[in-house]
C-alpha positions as CSV (number, residue, x, y, z in Angstrom):
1,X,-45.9,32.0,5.9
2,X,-46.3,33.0,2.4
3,X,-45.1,37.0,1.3
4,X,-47.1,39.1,0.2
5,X,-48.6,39.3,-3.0
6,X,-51.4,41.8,-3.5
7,X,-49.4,44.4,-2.7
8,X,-46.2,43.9,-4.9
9,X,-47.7,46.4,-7.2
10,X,-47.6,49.4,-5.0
11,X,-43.8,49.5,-5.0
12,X,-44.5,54.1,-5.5
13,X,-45.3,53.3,-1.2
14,X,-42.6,53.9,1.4
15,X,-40.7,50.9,2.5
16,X,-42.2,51.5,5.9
17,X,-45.9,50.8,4.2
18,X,-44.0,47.7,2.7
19,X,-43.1,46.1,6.1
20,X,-46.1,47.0,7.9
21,X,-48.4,45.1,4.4
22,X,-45.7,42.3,5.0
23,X,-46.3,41.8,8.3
24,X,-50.0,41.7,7.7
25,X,-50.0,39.4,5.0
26,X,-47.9,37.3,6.9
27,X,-50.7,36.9,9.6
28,X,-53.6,35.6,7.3
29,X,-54.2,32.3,7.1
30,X,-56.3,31.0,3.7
31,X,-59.6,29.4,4.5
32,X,-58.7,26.3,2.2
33,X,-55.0,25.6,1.0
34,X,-53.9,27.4,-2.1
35,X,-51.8,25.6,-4.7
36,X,-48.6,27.0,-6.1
37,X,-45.3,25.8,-8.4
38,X,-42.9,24.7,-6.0
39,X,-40.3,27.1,-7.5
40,X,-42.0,30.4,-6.1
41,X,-41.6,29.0,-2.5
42,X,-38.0,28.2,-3.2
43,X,-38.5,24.3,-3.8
44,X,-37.2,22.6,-6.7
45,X,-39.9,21.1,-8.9
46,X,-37.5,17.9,-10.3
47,X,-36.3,16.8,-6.9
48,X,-40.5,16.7,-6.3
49,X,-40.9,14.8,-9.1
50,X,-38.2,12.6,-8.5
51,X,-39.8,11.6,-5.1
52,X,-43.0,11.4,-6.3
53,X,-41.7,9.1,-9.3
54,X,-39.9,6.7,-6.1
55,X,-42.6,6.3,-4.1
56,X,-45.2,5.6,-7.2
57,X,-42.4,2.7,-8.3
58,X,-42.8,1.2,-4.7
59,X,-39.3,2.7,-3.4
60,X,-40.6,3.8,-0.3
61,X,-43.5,0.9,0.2
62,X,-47.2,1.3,-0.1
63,X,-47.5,5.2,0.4
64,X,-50.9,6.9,0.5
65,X,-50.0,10.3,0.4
66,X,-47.4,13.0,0.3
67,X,-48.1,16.9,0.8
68,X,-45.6,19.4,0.9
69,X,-46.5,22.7,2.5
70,X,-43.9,26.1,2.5
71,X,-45.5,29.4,3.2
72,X,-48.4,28.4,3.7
73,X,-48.7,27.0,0.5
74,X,-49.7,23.7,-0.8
75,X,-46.4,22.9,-3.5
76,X,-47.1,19.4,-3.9
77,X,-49.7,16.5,-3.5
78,X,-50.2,13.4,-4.7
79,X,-52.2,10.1,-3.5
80,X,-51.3,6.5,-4.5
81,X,-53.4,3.3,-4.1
82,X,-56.5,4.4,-5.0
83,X,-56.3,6.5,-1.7
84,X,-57.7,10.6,-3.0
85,X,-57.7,13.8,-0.6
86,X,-61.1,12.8,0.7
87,X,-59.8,10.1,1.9
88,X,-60.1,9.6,5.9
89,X,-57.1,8.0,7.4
90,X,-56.3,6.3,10.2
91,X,-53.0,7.9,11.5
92,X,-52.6,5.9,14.5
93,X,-49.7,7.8,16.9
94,X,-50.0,10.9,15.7
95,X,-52.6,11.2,17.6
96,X,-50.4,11.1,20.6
97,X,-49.4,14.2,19.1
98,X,-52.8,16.5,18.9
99,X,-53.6,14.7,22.2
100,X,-50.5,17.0,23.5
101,X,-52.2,20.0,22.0
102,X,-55.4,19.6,24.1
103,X,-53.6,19.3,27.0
104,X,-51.6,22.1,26.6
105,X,-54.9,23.8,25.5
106,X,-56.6,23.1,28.9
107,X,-53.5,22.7,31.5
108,X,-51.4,25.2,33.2
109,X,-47.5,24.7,32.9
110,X,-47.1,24.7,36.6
111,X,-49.9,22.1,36.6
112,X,-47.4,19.7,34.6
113,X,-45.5,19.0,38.0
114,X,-49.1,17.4,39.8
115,X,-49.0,14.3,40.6
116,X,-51.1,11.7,38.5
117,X,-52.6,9.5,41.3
118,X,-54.8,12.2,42.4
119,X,-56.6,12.8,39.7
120,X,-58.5,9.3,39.6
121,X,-59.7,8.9,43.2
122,X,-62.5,6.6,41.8
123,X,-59.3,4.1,41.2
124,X,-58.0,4.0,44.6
125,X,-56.4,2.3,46.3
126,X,-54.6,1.1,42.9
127,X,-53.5,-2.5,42.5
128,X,-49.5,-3.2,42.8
129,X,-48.9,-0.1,45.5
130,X,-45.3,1.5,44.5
131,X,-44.0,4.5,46.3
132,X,-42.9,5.1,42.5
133,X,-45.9,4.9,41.6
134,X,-47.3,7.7,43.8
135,X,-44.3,9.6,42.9
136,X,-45.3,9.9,39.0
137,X,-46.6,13.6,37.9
138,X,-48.3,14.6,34.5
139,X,-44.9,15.6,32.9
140,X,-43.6,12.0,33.0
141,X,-46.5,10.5,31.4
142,X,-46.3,13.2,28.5
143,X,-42.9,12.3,28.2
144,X,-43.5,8.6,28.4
145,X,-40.9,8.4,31.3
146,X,-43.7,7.2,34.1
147,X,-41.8,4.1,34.7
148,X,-44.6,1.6,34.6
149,X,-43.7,-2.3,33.4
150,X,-44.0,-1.9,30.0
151,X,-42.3,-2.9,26.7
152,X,-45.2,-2.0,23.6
153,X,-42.3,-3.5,20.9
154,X,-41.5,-6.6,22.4
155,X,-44.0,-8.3,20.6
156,X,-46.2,-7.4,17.4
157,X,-49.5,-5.6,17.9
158,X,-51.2,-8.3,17.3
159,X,-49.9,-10.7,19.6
160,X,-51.8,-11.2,22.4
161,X,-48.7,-11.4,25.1
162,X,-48.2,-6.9,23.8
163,X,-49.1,-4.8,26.8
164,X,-51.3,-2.1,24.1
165,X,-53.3,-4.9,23.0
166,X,-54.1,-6.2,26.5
167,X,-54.9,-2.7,27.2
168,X,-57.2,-2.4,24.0
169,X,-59.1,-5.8,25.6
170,X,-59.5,-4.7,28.8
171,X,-63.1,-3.6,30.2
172,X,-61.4,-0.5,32.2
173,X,-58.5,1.5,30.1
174,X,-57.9,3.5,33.3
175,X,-57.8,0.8,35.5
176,X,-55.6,-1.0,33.7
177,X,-52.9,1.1,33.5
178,X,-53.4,2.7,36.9
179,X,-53.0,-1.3,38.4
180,X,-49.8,-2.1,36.4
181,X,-47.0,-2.8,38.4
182,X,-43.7,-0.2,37.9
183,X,-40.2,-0.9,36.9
184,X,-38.2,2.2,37.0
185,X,-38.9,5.3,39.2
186,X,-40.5,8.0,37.4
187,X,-38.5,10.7,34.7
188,X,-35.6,8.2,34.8
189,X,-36.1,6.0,31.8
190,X,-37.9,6.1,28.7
191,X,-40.3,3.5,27.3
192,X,-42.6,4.2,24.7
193,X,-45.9,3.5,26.4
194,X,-49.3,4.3,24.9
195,X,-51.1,3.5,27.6
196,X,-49.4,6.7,29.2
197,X,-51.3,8.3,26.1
198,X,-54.6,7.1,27.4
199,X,-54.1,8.5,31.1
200,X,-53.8,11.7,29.4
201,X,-57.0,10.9,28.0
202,X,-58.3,10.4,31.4
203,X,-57.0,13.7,32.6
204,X,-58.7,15.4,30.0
205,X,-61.8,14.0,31.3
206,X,-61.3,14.4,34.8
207,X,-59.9,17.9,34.3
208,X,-63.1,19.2,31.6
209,X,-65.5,16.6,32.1
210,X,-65.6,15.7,28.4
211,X,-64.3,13.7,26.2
212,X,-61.2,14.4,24.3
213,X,-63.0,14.0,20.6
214,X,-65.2,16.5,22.5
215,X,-62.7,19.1,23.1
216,X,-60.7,18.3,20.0
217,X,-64.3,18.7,17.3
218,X,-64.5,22.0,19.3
219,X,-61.3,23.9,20.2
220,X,-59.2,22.3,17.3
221,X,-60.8,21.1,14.4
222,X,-63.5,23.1,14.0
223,X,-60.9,26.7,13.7
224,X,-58.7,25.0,11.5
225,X,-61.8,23.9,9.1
226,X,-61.6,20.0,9.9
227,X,-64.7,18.9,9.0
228,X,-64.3,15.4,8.5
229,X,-62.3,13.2,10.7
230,X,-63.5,10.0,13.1
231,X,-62.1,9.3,16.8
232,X,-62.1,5.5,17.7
233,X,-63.7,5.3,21.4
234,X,-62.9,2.5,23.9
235,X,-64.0,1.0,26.8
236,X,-67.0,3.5,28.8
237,X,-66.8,5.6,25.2
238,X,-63.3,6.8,26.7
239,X,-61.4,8.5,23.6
240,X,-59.0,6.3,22.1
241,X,-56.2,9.2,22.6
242,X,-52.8,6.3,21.8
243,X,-53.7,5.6,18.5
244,X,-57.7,6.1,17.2
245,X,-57.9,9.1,15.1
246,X,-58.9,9.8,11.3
247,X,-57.9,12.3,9.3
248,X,-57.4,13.5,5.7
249,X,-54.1,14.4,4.4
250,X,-54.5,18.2,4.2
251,X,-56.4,18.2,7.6
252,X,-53.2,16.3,9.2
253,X,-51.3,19.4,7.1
254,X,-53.3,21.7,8.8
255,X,-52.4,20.8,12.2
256,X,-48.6,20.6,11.5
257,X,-49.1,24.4,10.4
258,X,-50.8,25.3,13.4
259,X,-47.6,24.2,14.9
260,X,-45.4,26.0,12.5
261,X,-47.7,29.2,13.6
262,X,-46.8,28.5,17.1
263,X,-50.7,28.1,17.8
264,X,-51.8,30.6,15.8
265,X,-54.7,30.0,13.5
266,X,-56.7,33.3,11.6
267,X,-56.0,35.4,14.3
268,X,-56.7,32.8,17.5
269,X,-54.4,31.7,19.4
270,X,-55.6,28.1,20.0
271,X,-52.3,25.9,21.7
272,X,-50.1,28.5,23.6
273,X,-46.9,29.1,22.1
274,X,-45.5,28.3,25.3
275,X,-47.0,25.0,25.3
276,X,-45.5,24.0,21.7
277,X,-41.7,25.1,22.4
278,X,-41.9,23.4,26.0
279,X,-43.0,20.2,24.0
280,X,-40.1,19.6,21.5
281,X,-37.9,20.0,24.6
282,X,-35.8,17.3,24.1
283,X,-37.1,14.5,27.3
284,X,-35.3,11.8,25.8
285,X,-32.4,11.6,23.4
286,X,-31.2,8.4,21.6
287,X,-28.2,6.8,20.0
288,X,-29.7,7.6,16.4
289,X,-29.7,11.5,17.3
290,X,-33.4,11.2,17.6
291,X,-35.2,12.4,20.7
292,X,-38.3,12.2,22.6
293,X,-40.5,15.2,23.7
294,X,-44.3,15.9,24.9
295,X,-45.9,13.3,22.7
296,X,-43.5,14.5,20.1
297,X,-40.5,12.8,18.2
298,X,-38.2,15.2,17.0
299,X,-35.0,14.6,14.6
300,X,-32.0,16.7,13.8
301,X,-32.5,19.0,11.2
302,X,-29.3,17.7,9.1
303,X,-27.8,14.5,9.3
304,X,-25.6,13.3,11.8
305,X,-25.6,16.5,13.9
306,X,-25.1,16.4,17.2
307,X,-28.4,16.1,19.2
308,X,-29.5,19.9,20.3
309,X,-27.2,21.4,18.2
310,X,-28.8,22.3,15.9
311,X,-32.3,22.9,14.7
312,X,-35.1,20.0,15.2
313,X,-37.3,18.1,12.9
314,X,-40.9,18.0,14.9
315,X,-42.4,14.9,14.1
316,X,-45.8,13.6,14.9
317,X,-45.3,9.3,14.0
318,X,-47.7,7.1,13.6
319,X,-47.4,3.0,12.7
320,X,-47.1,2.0,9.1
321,X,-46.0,5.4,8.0
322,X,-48.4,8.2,9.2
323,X,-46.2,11.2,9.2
324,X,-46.2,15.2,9.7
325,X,-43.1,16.6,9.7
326,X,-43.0,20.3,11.1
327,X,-39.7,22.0,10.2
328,X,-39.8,25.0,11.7
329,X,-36.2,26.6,10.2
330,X,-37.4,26.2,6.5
331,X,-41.0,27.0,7.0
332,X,-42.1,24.1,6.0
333,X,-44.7,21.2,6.6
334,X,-45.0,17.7,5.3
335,X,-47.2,14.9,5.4
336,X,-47.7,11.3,4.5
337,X,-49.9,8.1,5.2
338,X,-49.0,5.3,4.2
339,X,-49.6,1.1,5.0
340,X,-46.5,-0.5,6.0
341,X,-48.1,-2.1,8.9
342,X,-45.2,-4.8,8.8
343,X,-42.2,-2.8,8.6
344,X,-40.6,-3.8,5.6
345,X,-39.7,-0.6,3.7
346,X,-37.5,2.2,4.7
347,X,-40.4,4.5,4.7
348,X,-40.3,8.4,4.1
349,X,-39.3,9.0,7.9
350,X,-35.7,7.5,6.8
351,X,-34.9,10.1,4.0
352,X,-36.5,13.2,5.2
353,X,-32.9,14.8,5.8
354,X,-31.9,13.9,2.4
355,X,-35.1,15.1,0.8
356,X,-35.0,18.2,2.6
357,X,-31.3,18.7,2.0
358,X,-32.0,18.2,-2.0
359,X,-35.5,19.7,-2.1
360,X,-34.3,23.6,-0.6
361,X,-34.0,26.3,-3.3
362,X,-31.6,29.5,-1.8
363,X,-34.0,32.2,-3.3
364,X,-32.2,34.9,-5.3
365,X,-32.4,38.3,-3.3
366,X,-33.1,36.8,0.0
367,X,-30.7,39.0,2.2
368,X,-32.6,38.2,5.2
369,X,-31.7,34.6,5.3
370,X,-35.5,33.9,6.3
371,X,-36.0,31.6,3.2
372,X,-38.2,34.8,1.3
373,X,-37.9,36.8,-1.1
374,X,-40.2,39.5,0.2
375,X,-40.2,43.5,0.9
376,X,-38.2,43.0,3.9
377,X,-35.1,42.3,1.6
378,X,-35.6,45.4,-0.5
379,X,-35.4,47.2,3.2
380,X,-32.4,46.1,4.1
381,X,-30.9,46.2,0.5
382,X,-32.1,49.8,1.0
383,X,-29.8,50.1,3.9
384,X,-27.2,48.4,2.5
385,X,-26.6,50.7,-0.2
386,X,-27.1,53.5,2.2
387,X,-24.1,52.5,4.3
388,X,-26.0,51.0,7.5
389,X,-26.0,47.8,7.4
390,X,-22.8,45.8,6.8
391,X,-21.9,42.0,6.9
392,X,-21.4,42.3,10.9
393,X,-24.8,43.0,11.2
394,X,-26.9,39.6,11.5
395,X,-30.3,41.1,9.7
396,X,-28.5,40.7,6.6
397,X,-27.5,36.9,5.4
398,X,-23.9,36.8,3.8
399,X,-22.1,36.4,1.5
400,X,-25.1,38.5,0.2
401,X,-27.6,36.6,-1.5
402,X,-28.9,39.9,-2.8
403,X,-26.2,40.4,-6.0
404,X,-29.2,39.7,-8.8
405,X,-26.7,41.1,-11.2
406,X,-23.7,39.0,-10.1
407,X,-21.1,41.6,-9.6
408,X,-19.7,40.4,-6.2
409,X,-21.3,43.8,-4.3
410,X,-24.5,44.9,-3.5
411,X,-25.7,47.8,-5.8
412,X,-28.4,49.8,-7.2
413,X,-28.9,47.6,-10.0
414,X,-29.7,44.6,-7.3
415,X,-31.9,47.4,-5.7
416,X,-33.8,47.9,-9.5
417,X,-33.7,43.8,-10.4
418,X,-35.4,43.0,-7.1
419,X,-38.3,45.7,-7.5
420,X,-38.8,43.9,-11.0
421,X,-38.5,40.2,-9.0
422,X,-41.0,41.2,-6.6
423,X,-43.4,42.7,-9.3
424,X,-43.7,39.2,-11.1
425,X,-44.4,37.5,-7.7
């Protein structure tokens, strides 16, 4: 969320008026995003430049895009290949991703632990009867651990012998993947399986009676201001839910905050908090540290940590390098598109540690640790100096990032330099 800034020049109110305009502040969301240097959100401007210089040379293959969003605030964006913010773009898997929203938009979490079967009577008796199969529920196909036959990278998407393409050709989406035969019981083994992404469209059919593009123009796009976007529709107009979805760059920005907001979007709630934190809930973890939620990939925060010990990357991944990364611990939100379709570059997916390692500015006078400089840190400075809050106290990040005037101790001079920071901003 961004701090504050209207109010900064009422610094005569009590610094219970300041917390109460901070928390306000902090709750509006602008209509359209605003543009700001990257320094007044705590980014540094060269490392920017410096990516944006690497992936116009080609360093990263053919890149479309790259947005980065902190606070709420749009601190960089660039296009490449003739490709503008207009633009609609086909983001492929992350579509898996806002295909989780909607269905933790119309599902209860108890709900999760039905069985599948059940909710497409019109399909029985299935092909291939599997007491696995009866034994799947919703929560394995959401984590793609159904256990159905099924390897989607054994061969290239367009080679006729891939199970998604097969699936893409058939004259019954449902069918298909309600028929295929199982290989694993269900919640013991991941497979990446986009076919499981198309039940879930089914289940938003059964469960609504509409269409996911349906629900998704009206309970998703249309509060976050998505006004232009395209849904790919299959066989019977079912919604392409694995992999068919448009959007522009700022509008796939817009979702990633949403997430960032835990579901909260100009004062609706529109995807329960609940539903996002039981989603990057690691499902699956892998030998590369990377795991596997609800529709969700997720990746450790820093590099080479330890799965789960520390914070996540969310990611929302589609082919050829359609990304939003939601980082949750640096308030923070970025996106790319891109068209390596052949998988020949080390996209931006393989340096996002190191760019968000390089990219993070410590603010001066950010006692809070929260990554702003805001009238929250004058409180506690405030209480500092008064005695009542000392390093054991975890409100207060130290060492103190609060010593403006470089003395090694927090003073009334730090209290006077940060009224005059806070004034500017």
């Amino acid at each position: 969320m961004s701090p504050p800034r209207q109010g900064h020049l009422k610094l005569a109110a009590a610094l219970i008026g300041w917390v109460v305009l901070l928390t306000e502040a902090a709750a509006q969301v602008p209509s359209q995003w605003s543009s700001v240097a990257p320094e007044a959100v705590g980014l540094d401007h060269i490392v920017l430049d410096a990516y944006h210089d690497a992936i116009a040379r080609g360093d990263f293959g053919p890149v479309h895009s790259f947005l980065v969003i902190r606070h709420g605030r749009l601190a960089a964006e660039h296009y490449y290949h003739d490709f503008d913010a207009d633009t609609l773009h086909i983001v492929y898997s992350v579509t898996k991703s806002v295909t989780s929203a909607l269905v933790g938009m119309v599902l209860d979490r108890g709900e999760l632990d039905g069985l599948l079967l059940p909710h497409f009577p019109e399909y029985a008796p299935v092909a291939n009867p599997d007491p696995r199969k009866d034994a799947i529920i919703l929560a394995d196909v959401l984590a793609m651990r159904a256990g159905f036959d099924w390897n989607e990278f054994q061969y290239p998407y367009t080679d006729a012998r891939n199970p998604y393409r097969q699936l893409m050709a058939s004259p019954d989406w449902l069918e298909f993947m309600l028929d295929r035969r199982m290989a694993y019981w269900p919640g013991t083994v991941f497979q990446y399986n986009s076919g499981c992404t198309i039940l879930l469209s089914g289940l938003l059919l059964h469960v609504t009676g509409r269409q996911a593009h349906d629900l998704a123009a009206e309970r998703l796009f249309a509060p976050l201001g998505i006004s232009r976007w395209d849904w790919s529709l299959g066989a019977g107009g079912l919604t392409d839910t694995g992999g068919g979805l448009w959007l522009r760059p700022r509008d796939m920005a817009a979702f990633g905050q949403l997430y960032l907001q835990k579901g909260a979007w100009r004062g609706q709630q529109l995807v329960p908090a609940s539903w996002i934190a039981e989603s990057m809930i690691r499902r699956s973890t892998f030998a590369d540290g990377s795991g596997y939620g609800y529709q969700w990939w997720l990746l450790p925060l820093e590099a080479g940590a330890a799965p789960g010990a520390g914070p996540d990357i969310w990611v929302a991944w589609g082919w050829g390098g359609q990304h939003i990364f939601v980082v949750p611990a640096l308030d923070l939100v970025v996106v790319s598109t891109a068209g390596d379709y052949n998988g020949q570059y080390e996209g931006l997916v393989n340096h996002i540690q190191e760019f968000l390692a390089e990219v993070i500015q410590p603010p001066d006078g950010d006692l809070t640790g929260d990554g702003v400089t805001d009238a929250l840190d004058l409180v506690v400075l405030a209480q500092v100096l008064a005695g009542n809050i000392g390093p054991e106290d975890p409100l207060c990040a130290w060492p103190p990032m609060g010593d403006l005037n470089g003395n090694s101790r927090l003073d009334a001079v730090d209290a006077t330099l940060l009224r005059q920071q806070l004034i500017v901003r």
